[in-house]
C-alpha positions in Angstrom: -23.9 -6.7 16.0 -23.3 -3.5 13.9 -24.3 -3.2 10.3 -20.7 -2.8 8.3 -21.8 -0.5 6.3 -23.0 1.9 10.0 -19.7 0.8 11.5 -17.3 2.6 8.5 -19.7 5.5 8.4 -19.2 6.3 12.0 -15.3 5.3 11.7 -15.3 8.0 8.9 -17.3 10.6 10.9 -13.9 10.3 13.6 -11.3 13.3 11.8 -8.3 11.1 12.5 -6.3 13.1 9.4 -2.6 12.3 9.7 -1.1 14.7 10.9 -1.5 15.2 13.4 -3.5 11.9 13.5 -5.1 12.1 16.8 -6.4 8.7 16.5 -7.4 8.0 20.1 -11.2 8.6 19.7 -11.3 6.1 16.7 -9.6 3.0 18.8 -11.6 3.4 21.8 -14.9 3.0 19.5 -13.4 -0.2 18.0 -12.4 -1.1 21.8 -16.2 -0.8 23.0 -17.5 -2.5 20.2 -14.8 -5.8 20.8 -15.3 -5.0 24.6 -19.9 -5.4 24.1 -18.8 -8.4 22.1 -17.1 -10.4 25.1 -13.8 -9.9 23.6 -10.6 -8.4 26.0 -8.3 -5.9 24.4 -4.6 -4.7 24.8 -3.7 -1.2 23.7 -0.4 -0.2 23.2 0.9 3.1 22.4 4.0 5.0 21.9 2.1 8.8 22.5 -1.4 8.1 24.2 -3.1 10.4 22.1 -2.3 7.3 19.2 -2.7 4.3 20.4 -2.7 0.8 18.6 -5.1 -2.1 19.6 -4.8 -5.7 19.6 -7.5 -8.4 20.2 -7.4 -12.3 20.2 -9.4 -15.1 19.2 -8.8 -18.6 20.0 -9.0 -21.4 17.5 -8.0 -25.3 17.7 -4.4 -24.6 17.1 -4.3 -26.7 14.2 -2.8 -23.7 11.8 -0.9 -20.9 12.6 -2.5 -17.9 14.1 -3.5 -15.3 11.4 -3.2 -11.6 11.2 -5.5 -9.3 10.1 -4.2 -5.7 10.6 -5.5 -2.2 9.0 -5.4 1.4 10.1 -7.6 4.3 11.3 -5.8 7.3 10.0 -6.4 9.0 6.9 -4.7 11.4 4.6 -5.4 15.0 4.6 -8.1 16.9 2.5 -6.6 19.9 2.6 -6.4 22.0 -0.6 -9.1 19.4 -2.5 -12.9 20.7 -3.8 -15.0 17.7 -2.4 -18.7 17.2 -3.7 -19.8 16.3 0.0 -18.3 17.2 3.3 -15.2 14.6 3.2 -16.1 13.3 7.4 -19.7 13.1 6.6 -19.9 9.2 5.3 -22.9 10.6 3.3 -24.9 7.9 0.8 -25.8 9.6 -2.3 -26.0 7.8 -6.0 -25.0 4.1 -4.7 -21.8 5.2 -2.9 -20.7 6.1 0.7 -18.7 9.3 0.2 -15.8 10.3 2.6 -12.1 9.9 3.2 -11.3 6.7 4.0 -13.7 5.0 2.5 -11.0 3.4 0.4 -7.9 4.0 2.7 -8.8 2.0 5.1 -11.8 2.8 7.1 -14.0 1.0 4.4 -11.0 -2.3 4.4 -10.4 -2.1 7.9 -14.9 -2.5 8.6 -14.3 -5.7 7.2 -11.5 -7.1 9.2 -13.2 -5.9 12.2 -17.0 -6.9 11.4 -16.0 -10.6 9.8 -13.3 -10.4 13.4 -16.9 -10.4 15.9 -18.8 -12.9 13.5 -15.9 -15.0 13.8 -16.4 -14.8 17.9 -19.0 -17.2 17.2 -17.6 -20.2 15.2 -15.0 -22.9 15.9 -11.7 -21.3 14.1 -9.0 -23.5 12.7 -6.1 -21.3 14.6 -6.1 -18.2 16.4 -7.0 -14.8 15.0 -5.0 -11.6 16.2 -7.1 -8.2 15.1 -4.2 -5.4 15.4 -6.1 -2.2 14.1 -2.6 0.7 14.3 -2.2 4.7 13.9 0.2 6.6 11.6 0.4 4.1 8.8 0.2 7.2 6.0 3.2 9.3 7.8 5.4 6.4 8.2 4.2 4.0 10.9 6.4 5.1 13.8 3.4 5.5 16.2 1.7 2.3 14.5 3.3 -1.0 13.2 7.0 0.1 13.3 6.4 0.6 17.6 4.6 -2.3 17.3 7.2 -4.7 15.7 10.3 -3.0 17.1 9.1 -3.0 20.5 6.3 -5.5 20.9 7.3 -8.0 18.6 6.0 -10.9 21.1 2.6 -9.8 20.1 2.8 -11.9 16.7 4.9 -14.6 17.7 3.8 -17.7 15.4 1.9 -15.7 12.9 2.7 -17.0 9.4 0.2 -15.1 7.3 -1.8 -11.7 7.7 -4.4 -9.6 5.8 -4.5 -6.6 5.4 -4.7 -3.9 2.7 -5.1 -3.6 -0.5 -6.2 -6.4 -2.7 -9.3 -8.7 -3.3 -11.0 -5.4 -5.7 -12.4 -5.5 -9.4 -10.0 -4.5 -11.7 -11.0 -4.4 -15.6 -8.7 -4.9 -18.1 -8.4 -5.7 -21.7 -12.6 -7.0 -21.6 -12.0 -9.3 -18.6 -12.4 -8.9 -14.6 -9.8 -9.5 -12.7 -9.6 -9.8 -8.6 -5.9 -8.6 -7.7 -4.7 -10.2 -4.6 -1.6 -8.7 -3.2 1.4 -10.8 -2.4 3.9 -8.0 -2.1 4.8 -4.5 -2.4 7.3 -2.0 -3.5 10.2 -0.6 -1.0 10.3 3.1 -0.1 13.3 4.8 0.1 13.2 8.5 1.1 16.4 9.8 -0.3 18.1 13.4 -0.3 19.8 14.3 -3.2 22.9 17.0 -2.7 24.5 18.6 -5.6 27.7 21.2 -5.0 28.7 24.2 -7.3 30.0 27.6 -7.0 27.5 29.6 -5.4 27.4 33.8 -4.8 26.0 37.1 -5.5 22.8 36.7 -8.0 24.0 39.9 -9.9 26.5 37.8 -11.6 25.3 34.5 -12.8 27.3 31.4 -12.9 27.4 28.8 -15.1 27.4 25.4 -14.0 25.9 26.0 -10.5 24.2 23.6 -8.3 21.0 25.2 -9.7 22.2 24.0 -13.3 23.1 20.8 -12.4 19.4 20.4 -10.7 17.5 20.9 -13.7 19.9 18.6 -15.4 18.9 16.0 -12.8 15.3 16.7 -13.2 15.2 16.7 -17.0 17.0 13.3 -16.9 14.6 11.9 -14.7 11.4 13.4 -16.3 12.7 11.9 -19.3 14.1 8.6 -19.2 13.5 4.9 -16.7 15.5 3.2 -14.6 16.6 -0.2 -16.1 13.8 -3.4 -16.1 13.9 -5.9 -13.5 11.7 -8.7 -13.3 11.0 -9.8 -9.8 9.5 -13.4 -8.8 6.7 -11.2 -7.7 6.0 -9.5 -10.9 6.8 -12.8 -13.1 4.0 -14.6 -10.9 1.6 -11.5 -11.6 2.3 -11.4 -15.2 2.5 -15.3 -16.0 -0.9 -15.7 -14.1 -2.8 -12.8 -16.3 -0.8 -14.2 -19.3 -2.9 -17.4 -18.8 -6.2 -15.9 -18.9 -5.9 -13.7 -21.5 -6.2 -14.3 -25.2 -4.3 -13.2 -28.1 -2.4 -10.6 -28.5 -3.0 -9.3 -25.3 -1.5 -12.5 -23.4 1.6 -12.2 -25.9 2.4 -8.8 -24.8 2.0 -10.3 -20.6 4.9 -12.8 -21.5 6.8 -10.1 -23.8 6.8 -7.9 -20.7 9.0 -10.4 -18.9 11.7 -10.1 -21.4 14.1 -6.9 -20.5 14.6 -6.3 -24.2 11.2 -5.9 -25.2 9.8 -4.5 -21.6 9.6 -0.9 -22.1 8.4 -1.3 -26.0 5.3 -3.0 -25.0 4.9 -0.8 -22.2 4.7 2.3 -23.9 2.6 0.7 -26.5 0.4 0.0 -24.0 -0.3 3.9 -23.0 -2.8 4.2 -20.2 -3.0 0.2 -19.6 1.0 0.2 -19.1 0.6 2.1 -15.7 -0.4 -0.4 -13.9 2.7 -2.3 -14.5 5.4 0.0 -15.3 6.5 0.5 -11.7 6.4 -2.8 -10.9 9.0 -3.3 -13.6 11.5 -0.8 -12.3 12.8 1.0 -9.8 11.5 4.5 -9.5 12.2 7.7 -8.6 9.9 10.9 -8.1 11.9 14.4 -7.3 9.4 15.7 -4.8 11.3 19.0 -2.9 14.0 21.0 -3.3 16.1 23.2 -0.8 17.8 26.5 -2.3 18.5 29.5 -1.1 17.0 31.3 1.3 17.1 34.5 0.1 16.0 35.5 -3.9 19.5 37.6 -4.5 22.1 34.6 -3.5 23.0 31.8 -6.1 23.1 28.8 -3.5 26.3 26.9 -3.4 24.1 23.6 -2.4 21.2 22.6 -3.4 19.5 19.3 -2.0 16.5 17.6 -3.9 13.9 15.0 -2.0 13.7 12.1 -4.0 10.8 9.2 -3.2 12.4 6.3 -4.2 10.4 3.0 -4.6 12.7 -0.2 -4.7 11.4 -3.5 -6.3 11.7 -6.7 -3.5 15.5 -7.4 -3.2 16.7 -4.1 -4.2 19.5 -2.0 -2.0 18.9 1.9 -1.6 22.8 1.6 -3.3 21.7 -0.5 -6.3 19.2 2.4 -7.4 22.0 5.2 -6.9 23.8 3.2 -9.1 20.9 3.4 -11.7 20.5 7.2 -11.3 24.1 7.8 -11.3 24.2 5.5 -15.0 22.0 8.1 -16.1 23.3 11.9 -15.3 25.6 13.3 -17.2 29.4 12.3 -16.3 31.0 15.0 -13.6 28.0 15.4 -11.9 28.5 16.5 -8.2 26.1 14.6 -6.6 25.8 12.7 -3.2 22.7 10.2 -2.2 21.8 10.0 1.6 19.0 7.4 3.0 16.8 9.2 5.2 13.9 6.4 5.6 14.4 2.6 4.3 12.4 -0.4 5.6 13.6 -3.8 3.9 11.5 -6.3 2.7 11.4 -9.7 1.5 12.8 -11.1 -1.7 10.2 -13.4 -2.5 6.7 -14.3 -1.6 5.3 -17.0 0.5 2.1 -18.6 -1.9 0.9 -21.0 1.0 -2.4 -19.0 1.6 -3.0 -17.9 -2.1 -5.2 -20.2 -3.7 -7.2 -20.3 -0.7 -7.9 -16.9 -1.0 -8.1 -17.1 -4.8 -10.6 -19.8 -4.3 -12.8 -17.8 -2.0 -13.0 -15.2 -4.8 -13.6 -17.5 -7.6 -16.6 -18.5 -5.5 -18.0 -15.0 -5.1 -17.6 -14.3 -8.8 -17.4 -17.0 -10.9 -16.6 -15.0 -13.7 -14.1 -12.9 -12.3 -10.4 -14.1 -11.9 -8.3 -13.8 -9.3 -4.5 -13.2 -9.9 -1.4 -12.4 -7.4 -0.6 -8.6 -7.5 2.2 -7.1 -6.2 1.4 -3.0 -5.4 3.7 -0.2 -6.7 3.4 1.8 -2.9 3.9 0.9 0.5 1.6 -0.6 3.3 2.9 -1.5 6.8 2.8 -5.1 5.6 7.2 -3.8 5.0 7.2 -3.7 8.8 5.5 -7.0 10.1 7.4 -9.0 6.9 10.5 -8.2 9.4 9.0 -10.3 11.9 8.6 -13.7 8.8 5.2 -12.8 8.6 3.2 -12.7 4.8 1.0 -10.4 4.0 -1.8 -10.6 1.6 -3.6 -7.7 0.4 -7.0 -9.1 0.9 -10.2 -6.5 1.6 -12.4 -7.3 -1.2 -14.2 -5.2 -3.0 -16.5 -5.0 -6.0 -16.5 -2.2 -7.8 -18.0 -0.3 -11.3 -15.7 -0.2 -14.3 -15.3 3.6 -13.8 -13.6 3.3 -10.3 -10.0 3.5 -11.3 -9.1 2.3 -7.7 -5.1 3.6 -7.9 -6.8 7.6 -9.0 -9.6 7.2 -6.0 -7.3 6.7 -3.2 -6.1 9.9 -1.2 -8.1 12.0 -3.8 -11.1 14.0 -3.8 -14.7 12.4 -3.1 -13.3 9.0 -2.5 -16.1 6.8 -2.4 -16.9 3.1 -2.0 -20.3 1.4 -3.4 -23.1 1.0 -1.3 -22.6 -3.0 -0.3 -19.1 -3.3 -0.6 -18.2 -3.6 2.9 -20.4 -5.9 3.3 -19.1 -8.2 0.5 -15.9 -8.0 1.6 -16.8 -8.8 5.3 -18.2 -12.0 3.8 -15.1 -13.1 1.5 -12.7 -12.1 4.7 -15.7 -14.3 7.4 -14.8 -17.3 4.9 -10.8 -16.7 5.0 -11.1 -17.2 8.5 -13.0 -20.3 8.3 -10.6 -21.6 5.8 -6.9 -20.2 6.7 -6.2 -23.9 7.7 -5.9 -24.7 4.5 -2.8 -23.4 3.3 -0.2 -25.1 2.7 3.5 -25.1 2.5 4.8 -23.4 0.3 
């Protein structure tokens, strides 16, 4: 059987930057690997040239079958001054450089490579592998075709892994294993604002240009209101616990909407990781003017990438934004991408998987994690089914995991896909073991 650490190199080495994606060459290499291994595949595709794959594992039916589910494409490395040729999966200094390495060819090696060691042991239920295209541009080639139109697929499953969770995180002196129980919503919006428009000769005041750099200042400047989620206040309760004074005070002061955004900007740096995860966000991303330099425009419309905390409405943040702007402001909200998502998370397979961690690193602790982006984990939750972020990794204190992923010379540790092939190999000895929660 392949090395892990050979089979992301060569997964990297396939270009399948999105867009245009192109993923084809990538799933028929994972199809001839599961294919040598004795193991029939189904491939289904909405465009031929980016096709999804599914493969099966029979257990003893006495859980559940399990999902594991990553993807093959990869952000774009356009415009970025990389130390080593990005496709080249080079080893230099203890790390495998290369896009992907973090998102998700170096996860998705481990689902695949602990997927044919698990060919050879008794399994307590089945295991479905589903390795999809087009996750980073929206997953309407990958997981969206996939649960919209071939929802039959996963009929049963209860609990999946996929990406991101299971990695070293340091804070405040201690190591911590996040394992993700949830995510974020993302809500592309557009943003129109009216006002007189005309000749550029004669300026107005008050135009739609005004009242955009009004929006923008208000946004630059001020949050959206705290929410605490049962995701977050399961995150923050578990750190709380193992942390020791004051630093576990200011975890259990975070849950309290009065003193939320105190603490977090007393925290600085620290706070980012769990600002967003305590509001509803929005990032002004493009703007549509004029066409022409000489003509004020009468309309202006602003993209806005909105991120909705679990049981949020794309209406209850416009209501938010609106709260903020100044009164009179002519402004209209449209949805142009929303995927719901679940209120609350389903714990059954979490101290299993928090146990398999303790075990790896005794002096590392895992806790729940909910992420501030968006996986396709949105698209099979509409089919009942839980993901956990679970592709463990272990990584050196200056890998800030969040600033890595989609930048230049993304890297992963020499070793790491191996370790996490190992702690995903025992999940699927163990997934029996959850329970009902």
């Amino acid at each position: 059987m392949i090395a892990p650490q050979e089979l992301m190199q060569t997964l990297i080495r396939l270009d399948t930057t999105n867009p245009p994606g192109n993923e084809i060459l990538c799933i028929q290499y994972i199809d001839s690997l599961l294919n040598e291994a004795g193991i029939s595949t189904t491939i289904l595709a909405r465009d031929p040239n980016r096709p999804n794959l599914i493969a099966r594992l029979t257990g003893r039916g006495d859980a559940p079958p399990l999902l594991l589910y990553g993807h093959v494409d990869v952000v774009t490395t356009v415009d970025q001054e990389w130390t080593y040729p990005p496709f080249e999966a080079r080893e230099v200094d203890g790390f495998i450089w290369g896009r992907g390495t973090l998102d998700m060819k170096g996860p998705l090696t481990m689902l695949i490579a602990a997927f044919l060691k698990a060919a050879r042991i008794d399994l307590p239920g089945n295991v479905i592998l589903c390795v999809v295209s087009d996750e980073e541009a929206g997953g309407n080639y990958g997981a969206r075709f996939l649960v919209e139109q071939h929802p039959e697929q996963f009929d049963g499953v209860r609990f999946a892994l996929g990406e991101f969770g299971g990695f070293t995180l340091y804070f405040n002196g201690g190591r911590f294993y996040p394992i993700m129980i949830g995510e974020k919503l993302s809500c592309a919006t557009r943003a129109t604002l009216r006002g007189t428009g005309g000749h550029a000769a004669f300026p107005v005041r008050g135009s739609a240009m005004g009242d955009l750099g009004r929006v923008l200042d208000v946004l630059d400047r001020k949050r959206l209101p705290v929410h605490v989620t049962p995701y977050t206040r399961i995150m923050l309760e578990a750190l709380a616990a193992e942390l020791s004074f004051p630093a576990n005070a200011m975890m259990r002061g975070l849950l309290n909407p009065m003193l939320t955004d105190r603490i977090l900007d007393l925290l600085g740096e620290s706070g980012m990781l769990f600002d967003n995860l305590l509001h509803n966000t929005v990032s002004p991303t493009m703007v549509r003017a004029s066409e022409v330099i000489n003509v004020i425009p009468g309309v202006v419309e602003v993209g806005l990438d909105i991120r909705l905390l679990p049981g949020f409405k794309p209406d209850d943040a416009y209501r938010e934004i609106r709260a903020l702007l100044p009164k009179g402001l002519d402004i209209e909200f449209e949805v142009v991408e929303h995927a719901p998502g679940p209120d609350k998370p389903d714990m059954g397979l979490y101290n299993t998987l928090a146990d398999i961690m303790r075990n790896a690193d005794p002096e590392g602790v895992p806790v729940p994690y909910m992420v501030g982006g968006v996986t396709d984990a949105r698209f099979f939750s509409q089919l009942g089914i839980q993901t956990y972020g679970f592709t463990p990794m272990q990584l050196p204190p200056d890998v800030n995991l969040a600033r890595a992923i989609h930048a230049a010379d993304e890297r992963i540790p020499v070793g790491a896909v191996e370790f996490g092939t190992e702690r995903v190999f025992e999940a699927l000895q163990r997934f029996g073991e959850a329970n009902a929660c």
